[in-house]
C-alpha positions in Angstrom: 0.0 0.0 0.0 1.8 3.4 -1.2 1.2 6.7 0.5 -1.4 7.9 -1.3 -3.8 4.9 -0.4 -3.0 5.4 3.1 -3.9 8.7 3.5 -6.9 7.7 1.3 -8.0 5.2 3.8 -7.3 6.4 6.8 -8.5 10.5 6.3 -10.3 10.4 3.0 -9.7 11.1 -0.4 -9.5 15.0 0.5 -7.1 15.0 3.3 -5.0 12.7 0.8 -5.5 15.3 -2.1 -4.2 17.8 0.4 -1.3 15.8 1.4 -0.1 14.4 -1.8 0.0 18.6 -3.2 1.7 19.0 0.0 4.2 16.8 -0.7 4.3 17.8 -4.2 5.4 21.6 -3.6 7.9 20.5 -1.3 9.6 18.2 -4.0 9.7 21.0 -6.6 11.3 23.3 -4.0 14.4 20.8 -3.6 16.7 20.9 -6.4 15.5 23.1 -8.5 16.3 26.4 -9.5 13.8 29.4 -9.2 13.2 30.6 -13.1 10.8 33.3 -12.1 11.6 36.7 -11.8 14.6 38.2 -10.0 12.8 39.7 -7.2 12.7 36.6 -5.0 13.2 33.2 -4.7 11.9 29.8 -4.6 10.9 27.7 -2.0 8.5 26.0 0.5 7.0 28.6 3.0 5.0 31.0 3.1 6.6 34.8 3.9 4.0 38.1 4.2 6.2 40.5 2.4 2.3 43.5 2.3 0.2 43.4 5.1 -3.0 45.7 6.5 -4.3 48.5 5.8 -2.9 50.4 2.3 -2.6 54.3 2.6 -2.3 56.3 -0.7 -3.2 59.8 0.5 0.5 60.2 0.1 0.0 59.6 -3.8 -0.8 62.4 -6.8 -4.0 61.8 -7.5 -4.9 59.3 -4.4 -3.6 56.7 -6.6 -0.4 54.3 -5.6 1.2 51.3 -6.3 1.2 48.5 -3.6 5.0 48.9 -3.9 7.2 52.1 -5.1 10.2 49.2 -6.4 9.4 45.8 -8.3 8.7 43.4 -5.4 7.5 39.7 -6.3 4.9 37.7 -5.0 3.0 34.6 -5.3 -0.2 35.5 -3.5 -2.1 38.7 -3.2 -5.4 39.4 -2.0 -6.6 43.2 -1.4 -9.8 44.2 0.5 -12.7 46.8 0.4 -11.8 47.8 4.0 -15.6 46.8 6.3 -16.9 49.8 7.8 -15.6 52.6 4.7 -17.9 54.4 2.2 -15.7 54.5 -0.9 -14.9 51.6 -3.4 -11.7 50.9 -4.2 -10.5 50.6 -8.2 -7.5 48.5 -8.8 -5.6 48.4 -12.2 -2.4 49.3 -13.5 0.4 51.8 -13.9 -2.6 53.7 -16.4 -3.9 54.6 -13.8 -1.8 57.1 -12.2 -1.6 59.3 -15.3 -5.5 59.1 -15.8 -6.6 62.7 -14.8 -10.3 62.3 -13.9 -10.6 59.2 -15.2 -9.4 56.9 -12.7 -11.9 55.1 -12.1 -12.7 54.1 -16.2 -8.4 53.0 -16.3 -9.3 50.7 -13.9 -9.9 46.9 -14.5 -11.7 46.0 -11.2 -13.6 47.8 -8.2 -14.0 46.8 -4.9 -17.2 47.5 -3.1 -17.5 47.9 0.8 -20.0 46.4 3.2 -20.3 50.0 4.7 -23.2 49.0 7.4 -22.5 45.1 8.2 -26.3 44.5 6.4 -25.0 41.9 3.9 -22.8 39.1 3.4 -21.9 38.2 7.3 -20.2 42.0 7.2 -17.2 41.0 5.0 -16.8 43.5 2.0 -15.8 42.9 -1.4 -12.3 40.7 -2.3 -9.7 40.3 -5.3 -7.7 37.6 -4.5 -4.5 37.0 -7.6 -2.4 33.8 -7.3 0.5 32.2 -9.2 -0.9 28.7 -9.7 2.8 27.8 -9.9 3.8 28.7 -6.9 6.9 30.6 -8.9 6.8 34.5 -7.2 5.8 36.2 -10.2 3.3 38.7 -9.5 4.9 42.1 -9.8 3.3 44.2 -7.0 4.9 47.5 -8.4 2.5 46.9 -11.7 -0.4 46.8 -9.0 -2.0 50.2 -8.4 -4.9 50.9 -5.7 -7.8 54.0 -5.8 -9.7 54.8 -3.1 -12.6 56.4 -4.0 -12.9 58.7 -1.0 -9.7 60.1 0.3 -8.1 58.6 3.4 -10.0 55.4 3.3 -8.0 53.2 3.4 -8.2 48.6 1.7 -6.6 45.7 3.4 -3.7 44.4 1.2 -2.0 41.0 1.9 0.8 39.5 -0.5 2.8 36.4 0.1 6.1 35.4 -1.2 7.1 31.5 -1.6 10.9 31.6 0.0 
């Protein structure tokens, strides 16, 4: 009986699924060499390199990049912050140089759960993955618009090191 059929028997066929992509990552992490981007590296865990809430009052035009100098990651997830009034657009480096149009350079919006009425309280989420697990997600391409100034989304990113 191999591994796999273990697992299978003993926790079910999800648990095993689980395991054996478990096992899975941490083979491809010993051995070989990361041929993603330069702006990390390749490995087994798990690092938050962006965390909390993302301020871009700072910014011309309320409009920032989640980084100011190319950082890679292989997770990101950013938030409509619960509580604010203001969506949030997110889209790319068009965005900064779009006088008045901001919101129309944009390729997503965010909307927040402003009173708690709907959805258990939890506002709107964009969540962007690598499915390869290889750190390639340029955060410095990433830019964020709050719709009313000073509000402010939750941004997360994760790097595989």
């Amino acid at each position: 009986m191999n591994r796999r059929e273990l697992l299978q028997k003993t926790l079910g066929i999800g648990a095993a699924a689980l395991a054996v992509s478990q096992l899975q990552l941490r083979g491809q992490s010993s051995g070989n060499s990361y041929n993603g981007p330069a702006g990390g590296t390749r490995g087994s865990q798990l690092v938050t390199i962006l965390a909390g809430p993302f301020d871009t009052s700072s910014q011309p035009n309320g409009v920032g990049p989640l980084v100011a100098t190319p950082q890679y990651a292989t997770y990101l997830r950013i938030q409509a912050h619960p509580g604010q009034e203001g969506k949030i657009a997110i889209g790319g480096p068009a965005m900064a140089s779009a006088s008045g149009n901001i919101p129309n350079s944009s390729f997503l919006e965010l909307w927040p759960n402003w009173d708690g009425s709907w959805d258990d309280g939890r506002s709107d989420t964009w969540i962007l993955s690598d499915p390869k697990w290889l750190n390639t997600i340029d955060l410095s391409q990433i830019y964020v618009y709050p719709e009313i100034a000073g509000e402010t989304p939750i941004v997360t990113a994760f790097q595989l090191v």
